[in-house]
C-alpha positions as CSV (number, residue, x, y, z in Angstrom):
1,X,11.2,-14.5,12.6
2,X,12.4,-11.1,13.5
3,X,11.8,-11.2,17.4
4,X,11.1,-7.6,18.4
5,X,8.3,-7.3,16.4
6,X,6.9,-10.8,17.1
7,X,3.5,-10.7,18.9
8,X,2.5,-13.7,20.4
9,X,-1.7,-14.0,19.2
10,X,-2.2,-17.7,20.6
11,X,-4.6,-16.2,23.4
12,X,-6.8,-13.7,20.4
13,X,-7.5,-15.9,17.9
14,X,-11.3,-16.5,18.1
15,X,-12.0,-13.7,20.5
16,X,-13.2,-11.3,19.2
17,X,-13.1,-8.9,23.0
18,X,-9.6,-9.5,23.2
19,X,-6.4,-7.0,22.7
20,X,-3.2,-6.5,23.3
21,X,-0.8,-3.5,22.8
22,X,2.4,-4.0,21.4
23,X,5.7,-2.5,19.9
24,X,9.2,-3.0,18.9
25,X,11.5,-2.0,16.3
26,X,14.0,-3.2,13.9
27,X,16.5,-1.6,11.3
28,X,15.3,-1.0,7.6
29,X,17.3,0.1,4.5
30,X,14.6,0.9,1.9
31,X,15.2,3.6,-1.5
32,X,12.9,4.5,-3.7
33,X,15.1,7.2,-6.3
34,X,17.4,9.3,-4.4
35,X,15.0,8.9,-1.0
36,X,16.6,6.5,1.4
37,X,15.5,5.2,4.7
38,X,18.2,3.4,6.9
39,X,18.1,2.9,10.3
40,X,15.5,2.0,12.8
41,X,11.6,1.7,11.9
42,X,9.4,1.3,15.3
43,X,6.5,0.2,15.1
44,X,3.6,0.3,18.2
45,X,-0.4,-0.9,18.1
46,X,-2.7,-3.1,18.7
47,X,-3.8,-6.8,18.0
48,X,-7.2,-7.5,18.2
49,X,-9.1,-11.4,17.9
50,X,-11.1,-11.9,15.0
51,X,-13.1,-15.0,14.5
52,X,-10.3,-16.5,12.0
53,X,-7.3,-14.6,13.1
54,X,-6.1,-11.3,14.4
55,X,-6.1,-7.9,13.2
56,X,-3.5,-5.2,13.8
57,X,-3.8,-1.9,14.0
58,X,-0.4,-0.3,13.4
59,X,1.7,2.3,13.8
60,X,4.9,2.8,11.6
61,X,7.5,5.5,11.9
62,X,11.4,5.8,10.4
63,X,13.3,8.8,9.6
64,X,14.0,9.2,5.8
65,X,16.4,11.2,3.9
66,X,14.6,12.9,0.8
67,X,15.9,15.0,-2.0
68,X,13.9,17.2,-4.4
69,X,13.2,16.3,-7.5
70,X,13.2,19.9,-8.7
71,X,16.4,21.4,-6.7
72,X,18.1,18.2,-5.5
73,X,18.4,19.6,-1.8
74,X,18.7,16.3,0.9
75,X,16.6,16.9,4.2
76,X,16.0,14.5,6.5
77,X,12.2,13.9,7.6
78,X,10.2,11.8,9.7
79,X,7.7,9.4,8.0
80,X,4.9,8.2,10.3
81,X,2.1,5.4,8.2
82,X,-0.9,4.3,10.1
83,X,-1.8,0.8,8.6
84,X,-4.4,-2.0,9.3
85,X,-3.4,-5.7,8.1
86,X,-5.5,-9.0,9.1
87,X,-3.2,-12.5,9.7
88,X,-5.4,-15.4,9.4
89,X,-4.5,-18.8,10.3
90,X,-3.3,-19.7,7.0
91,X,-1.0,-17.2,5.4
92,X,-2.3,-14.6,2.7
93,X,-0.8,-14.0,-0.9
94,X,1.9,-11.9,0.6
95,X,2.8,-14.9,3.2
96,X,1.2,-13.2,6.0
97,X,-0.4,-15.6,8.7
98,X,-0.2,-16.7,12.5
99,X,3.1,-19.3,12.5
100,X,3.1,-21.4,16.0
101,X,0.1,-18.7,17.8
102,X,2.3,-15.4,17.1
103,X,2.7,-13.3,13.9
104,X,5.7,-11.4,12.6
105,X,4.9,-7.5,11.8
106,X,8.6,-6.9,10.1
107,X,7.3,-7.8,7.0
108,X,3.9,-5.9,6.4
109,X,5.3,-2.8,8.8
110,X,8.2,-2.7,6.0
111,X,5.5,-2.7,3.4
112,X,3.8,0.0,4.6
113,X,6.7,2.0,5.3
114,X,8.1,1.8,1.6
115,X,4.8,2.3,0.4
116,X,4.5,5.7,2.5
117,X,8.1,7.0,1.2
118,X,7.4,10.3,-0.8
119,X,7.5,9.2,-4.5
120,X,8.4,12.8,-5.9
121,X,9.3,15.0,-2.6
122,X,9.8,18.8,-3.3
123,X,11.6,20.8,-0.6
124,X,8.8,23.4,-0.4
125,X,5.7,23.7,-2.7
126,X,7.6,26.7,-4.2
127,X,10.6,25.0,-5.0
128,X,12.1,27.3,-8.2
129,X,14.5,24.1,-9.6
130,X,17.8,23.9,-11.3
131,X,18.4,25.9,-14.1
132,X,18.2,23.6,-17.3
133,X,20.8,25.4,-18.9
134,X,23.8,25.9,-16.1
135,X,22.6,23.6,-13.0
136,X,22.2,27.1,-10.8
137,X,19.7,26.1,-7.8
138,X,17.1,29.3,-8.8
139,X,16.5,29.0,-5.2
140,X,19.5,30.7,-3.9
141,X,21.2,31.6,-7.3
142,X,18.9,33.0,-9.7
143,X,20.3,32.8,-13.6
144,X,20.0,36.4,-15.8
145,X,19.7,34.2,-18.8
146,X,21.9,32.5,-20.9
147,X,22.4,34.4,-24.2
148,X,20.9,33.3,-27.6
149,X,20.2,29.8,-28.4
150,X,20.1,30.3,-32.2
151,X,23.2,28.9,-32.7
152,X,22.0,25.3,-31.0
153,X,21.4,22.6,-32.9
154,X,18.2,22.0,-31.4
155,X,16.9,25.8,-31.7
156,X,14.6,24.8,-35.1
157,X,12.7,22.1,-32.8
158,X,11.7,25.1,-30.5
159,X,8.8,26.3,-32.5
160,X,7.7,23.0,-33.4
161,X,4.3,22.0,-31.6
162,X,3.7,25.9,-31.0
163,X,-0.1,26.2,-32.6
């Protein structure tokens, strides 16, 4: 078990009225494409008793390092996910449960974070892109054209699903 982010529940489990705040933080390297997020993820909420278990109501944050998929520009940005997940006595399909009266919150925090990693994150909604023919960011560098593609190879598929 990761021990910052290990809450001891012994006291919750069953009691309902009960609570307790917690945090802690620990370092992550996730990537989903060219979006990477390395360093540390904290994480602050609270555990509540249920009947069978505990419920936590989570907080996660970590700053990522995106880059457009229309330009390619890298920025750095905070990513905060709010989350819920219920630890019962006996672990769930994803193996989370209360081990020895405390539960672990590396694991689903970490899920939630690389679930809340922009898929497809644009630098501004209107984000221009790379020119398809010379790389040129049309952001910053706007193309006059490129000439006459007639002589490409590829020039008599250009009309071809035109109605």
């Amino acid at each position: 078990m990761t021990r910052e982010l290990v809450v001891d529940v012994g006291d919750l489990v069953g009691h309902p009225e009960a609570e307790r705040a917690f945090s802690g933080s620990q370092k992550v390297a996730l990537r989903l494409g060219e979006s990477v997020v390395s360093g540390p993820m904290n994480v602050t909420g609270v555990v509540r008793g249920t009947v069978d278990g505990v419920l936590a109501d989570y907080t996660v944050t970590a700053t990522g390092r995106l880059a457009c998929v229309r330009c390619l520009t890298e920025w750095d940005e905070e990513i905060s996910i709010d989350a819920i997940q219920h630890f019962a006595r006996t672990p769930d399909e994803d193996g989370y449960g209360i081990e020895d009266k405390r539960i672990d919150m590396a694991g689903a925090a970490t899920d939630e974070l690389s679930l809340g990693i922009p898929a497809a994150p644009v630098c501004r909604d209107d984000c221009k892109g790379l020119c398809p023919v010379c790389g040129n960011d049309l952001n910053s560098d706007p193309c006059d054209g490129h000439g006459d593609d007639s002589e490409s190879p590829f020039a008599a598929l250009k009309d071809l699903f035109d109605s």
